[in-house]
C-alpha positions in Angstrom: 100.0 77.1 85.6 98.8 79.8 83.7 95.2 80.9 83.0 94.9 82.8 79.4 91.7 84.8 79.8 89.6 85.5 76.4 90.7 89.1 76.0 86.7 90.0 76.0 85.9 89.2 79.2 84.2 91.4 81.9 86.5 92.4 84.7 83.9 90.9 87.2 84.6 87.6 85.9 88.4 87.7 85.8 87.9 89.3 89.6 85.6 85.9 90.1 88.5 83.1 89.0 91.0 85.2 90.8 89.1 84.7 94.2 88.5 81.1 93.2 92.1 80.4 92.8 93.0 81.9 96.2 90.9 80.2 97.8 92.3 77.5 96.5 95.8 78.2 98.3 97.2 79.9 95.0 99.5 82.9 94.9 98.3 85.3 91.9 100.5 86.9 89.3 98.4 88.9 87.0 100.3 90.3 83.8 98.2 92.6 81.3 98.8 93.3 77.5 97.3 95.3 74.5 95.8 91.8 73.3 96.1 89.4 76.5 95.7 88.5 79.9 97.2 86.2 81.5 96.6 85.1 85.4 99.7 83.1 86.8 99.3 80.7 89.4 102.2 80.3 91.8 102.4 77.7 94.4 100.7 74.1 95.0 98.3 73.6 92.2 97.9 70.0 92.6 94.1 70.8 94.1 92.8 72.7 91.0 91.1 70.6 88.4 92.2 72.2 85.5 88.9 71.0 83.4 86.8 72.9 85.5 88.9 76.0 84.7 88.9 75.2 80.9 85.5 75.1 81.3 84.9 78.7 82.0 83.7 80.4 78.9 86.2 83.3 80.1 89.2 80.9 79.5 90.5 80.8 76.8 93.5 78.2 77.5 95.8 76.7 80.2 99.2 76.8 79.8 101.7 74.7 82.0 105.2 75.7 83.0 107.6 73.5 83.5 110.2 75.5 84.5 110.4 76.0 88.7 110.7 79.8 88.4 107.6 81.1 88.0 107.8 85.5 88.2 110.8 85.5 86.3 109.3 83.6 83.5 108.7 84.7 80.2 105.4 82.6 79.9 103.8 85.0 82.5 105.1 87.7 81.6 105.3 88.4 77.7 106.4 91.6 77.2 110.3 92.5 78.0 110.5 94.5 81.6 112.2 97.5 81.6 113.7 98.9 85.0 113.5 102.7 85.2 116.1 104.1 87.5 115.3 107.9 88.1 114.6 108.3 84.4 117.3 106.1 82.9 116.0 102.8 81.7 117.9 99.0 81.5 115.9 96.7 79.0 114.0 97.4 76.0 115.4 99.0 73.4 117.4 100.9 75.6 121.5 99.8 76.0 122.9 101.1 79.7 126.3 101.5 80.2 127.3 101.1 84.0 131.1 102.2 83.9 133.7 103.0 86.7 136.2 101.7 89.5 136.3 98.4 91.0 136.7 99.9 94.9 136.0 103.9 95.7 139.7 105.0 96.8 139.4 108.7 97.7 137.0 111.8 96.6 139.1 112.5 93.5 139.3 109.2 92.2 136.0 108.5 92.1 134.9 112.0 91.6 137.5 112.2 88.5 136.3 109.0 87.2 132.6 109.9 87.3 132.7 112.7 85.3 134.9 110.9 82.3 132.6 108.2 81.9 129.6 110.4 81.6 131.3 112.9 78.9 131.5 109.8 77.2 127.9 108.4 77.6 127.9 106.1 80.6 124.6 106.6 82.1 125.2 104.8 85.7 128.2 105.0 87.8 129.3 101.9 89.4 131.9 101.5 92.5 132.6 98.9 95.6 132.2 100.7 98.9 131.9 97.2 100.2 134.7 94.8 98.6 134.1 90.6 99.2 137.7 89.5 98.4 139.5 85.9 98.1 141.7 87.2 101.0 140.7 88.5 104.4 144.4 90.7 103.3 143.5 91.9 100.4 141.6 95.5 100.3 138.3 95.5 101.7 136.6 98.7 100.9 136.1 102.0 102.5 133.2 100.6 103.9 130.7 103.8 104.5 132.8 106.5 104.1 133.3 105.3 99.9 129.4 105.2 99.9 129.1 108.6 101.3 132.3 109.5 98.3 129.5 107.7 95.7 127.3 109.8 96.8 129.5 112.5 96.7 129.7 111.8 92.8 126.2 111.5 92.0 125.9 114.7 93.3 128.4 116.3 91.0 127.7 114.7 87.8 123.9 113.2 88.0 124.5 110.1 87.2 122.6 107.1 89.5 125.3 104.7 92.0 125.5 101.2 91.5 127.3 99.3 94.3 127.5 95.9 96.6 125.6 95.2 99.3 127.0 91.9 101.4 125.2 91.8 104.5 121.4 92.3 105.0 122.4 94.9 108.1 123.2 97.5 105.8 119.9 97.2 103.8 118.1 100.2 105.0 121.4 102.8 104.4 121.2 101.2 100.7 117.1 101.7 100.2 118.3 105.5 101.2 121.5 106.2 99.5 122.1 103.5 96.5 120.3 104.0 93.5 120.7 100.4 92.3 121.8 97.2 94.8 124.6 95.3 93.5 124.4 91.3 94.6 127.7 89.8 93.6 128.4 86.5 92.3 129.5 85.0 95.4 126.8 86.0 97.0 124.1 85.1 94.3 122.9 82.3 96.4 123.1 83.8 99.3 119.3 82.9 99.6 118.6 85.5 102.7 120.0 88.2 101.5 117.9 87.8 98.1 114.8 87.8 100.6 115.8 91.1 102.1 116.5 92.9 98.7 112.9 91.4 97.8 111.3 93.3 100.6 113.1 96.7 99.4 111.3 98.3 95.9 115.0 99.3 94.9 116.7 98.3 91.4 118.6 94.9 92.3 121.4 93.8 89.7 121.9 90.0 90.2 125.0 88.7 89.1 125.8 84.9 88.1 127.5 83.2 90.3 130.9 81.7 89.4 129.8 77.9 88.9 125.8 78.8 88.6 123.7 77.2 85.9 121.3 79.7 83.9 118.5 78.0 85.6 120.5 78.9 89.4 120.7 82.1 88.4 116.6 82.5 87.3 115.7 80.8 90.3 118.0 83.3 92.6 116.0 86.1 90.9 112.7 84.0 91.5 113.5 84.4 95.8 113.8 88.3 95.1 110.5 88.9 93.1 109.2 86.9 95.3 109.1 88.8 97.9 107.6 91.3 95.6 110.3 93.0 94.4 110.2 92.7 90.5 112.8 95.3 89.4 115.5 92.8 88.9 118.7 92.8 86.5 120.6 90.1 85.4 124.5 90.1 84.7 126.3 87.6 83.1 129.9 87.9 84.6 131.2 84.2 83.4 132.0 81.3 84.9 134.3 79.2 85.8 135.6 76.0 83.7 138.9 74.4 83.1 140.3 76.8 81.2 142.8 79.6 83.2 144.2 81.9 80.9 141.4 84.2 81.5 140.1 85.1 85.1 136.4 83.3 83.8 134.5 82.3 80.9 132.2 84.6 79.6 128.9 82.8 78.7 127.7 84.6 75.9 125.4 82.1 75.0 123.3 82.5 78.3 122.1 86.0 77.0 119.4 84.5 74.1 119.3 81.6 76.6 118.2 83.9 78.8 115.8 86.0 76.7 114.0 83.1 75.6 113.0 81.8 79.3 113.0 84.9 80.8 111.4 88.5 80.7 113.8 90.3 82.9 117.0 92.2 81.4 120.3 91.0 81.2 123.8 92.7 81.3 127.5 91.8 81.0 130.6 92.7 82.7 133.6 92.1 80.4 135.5 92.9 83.2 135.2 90.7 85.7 134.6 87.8 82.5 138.1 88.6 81.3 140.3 89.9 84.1 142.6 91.2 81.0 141.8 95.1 80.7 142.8 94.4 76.8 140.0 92.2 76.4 137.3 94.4 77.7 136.4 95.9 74.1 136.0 93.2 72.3 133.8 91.2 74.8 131.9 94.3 75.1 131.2 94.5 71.5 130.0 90.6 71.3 127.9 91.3 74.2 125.7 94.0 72.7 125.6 91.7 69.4 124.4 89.1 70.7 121.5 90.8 72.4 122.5 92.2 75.9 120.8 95.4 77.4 123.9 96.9 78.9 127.6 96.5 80.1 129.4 96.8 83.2 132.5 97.8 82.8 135.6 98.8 85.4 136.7 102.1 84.2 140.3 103.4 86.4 142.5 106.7 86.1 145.9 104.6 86.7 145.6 101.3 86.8 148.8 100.2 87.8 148.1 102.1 91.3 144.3 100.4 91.3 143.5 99.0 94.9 141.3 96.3 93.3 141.3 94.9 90.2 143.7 97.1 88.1 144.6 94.1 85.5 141.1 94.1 84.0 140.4 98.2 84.1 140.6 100.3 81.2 141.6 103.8 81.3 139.0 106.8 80.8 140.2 107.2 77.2 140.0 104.1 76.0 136.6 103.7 77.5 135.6 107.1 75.1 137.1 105.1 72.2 135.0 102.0 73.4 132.4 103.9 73.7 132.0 105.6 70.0 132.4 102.2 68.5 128.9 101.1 70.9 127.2 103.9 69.7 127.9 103.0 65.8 127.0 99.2 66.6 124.0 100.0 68.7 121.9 101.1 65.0 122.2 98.2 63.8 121.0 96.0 66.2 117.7 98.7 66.9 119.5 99.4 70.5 119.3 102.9 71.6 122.7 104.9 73.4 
């Protein structure tokens, strides 16, 4: 339920429904505009008469939300949230660019790689320290030693680390040394682990699970805020369906989808949608048209060599080609590179 306050009342009486609503076991989430105000109520309801509330000459009208998220919901929450990471923004008019390997192999690699994208305008640099793979064989990761190489790379070139967190035990190194916290698609429901992120007042990228509905996916965000952490980004990263040419399906349709139920922004990764490096441009060109705030995309010196994930990288100078063409199509759909 939300309570739309007339946008001339006295702070004393907003402050007066708000302590009358908690009283009445409700959880408050207050979101304030040039020409609104708007009280969300989160939580059982069923013991508020809303005709009393409609009563108040304060109110101005009650609006019920269906939906079962509640923070992530564009009804209480109008305007479109922008996340600021150290200056650099995701959402808005603003159209990041996270770019770079799938796994962290050695100092050079990542170093090398780091300083390529950003000559050619990626503003965040992404890399798995951390790798969840299909088999307990296949390369897991450098574990702490590629964070401390991420770190390594910010340091040379600036730009803010994105990377995976899998287990909540490694929580407080990421609060201290990640910039933003990846939460991969496998682990997207991973309902714990969403909790602990929550408690942290870091960036979180939330990516769509393999098989997740659009409303699995809001409602995974919903545990985060709920917690209190609102600085949540969304990734589309497709899904899986019947069809096995490409590695997924990438859901362009959930990004409008998205935008319509919910205030929070909302990325792609053509990579991981495609799993053919040859693909990667024109998915990320579709992506921004149809209304995305950013791409993630796996960026690799040699490809052929990659430890993870080589078939769907693109090399440094084809992601300086891609990355002119964004630049031309981001005027026309009033995004900003």
């Amino acid at each position: 339920m939300i309570i739309v306050m007339n946008p001339n009342a006295a702070e004393e009486d907003i402050e007066k429904i708000k302590r009358k609503m908690k009283s009445l076991g409700s959880e408050i989430h207050e979101s304030k505009g040039k020409n609104y105000h708007l009280i969300g109520l989160i939580g059982d309801t069923s013991g508020i008469d809303p005709s009393q509330i409609q009563a108040n000459r304060n109110v101005e009208k009650l609006i019920f939300v269906q939906e079962p998220y509640k923070k992530a919901n564009r009804l209480f929450h109008p305007e479109k949230t922008v996340v600021d990471v150290n200056g650099r923004k995701i959402g808005g008019n603003e159209f990041a660019v996270i770019a770079g390997p799938c796994s962290v192999e050695s100092e050079e690699q990542i170093v090398g790689i780091a300083e390529d994208i950003k000559e050619s305008g990626a503003t965040f640099l992404r890399g798995g320290a951390y790798k969840p793979r299909t088999s307990p064989y296949s390369f897991q990761g450098l574990g702490d030693e590629g964070l401390e190489l991420l770190k390594l790379a910010r340091e040379k070139t600036g730009l803010p680390i994105v990377t995976e967190l899998m287990t909540p035990d490694k929580i407080g190194k990421f609060v201290e040394d990640v910039d933003v916290i990846q939460i991969g698609a496998r682990n997207m429901q991973n309902f714990d682990l969403l909790k602990e992120v929550g408690k942290t007042d870091k960036p979180v990228l939330l990516k769509r699970g393999m098989s997740a509905t659009i409303e699995e996916l809001l409602m995974a965000a919903e545990y985060i805020m709920s917690e209190g952490n609102e600085k949540v980004i969304l990734c589309e990263r497709g899904i899986r369906t019947f069809e096995k040419y490409t590695r997924n399906t990438l859901d362009l349709s959930a990004i409008p989808v998205i935008k319509k139920y919910s205030h929070l922004p909302v990325i792609v990764d053509p990579s991981h949608a495609a799993g053919l490096w040859w693909l990667v441009e024109s998915l990320s060109k579709a992506a921004l048209a149809v209304g995305a705030d950013g791409l993630m995309i796996e960026v690799h010196n040699d490809p052929a060599n990659a430890k993870c994930d080589g078939q769907q990288s693109i090399k440094p100078e084809r992601f300086k080609e891609l990355m002119g063409t964004l630049k031309e199509m981001a005027k026309f759909v009033n995004k900003e590179m």
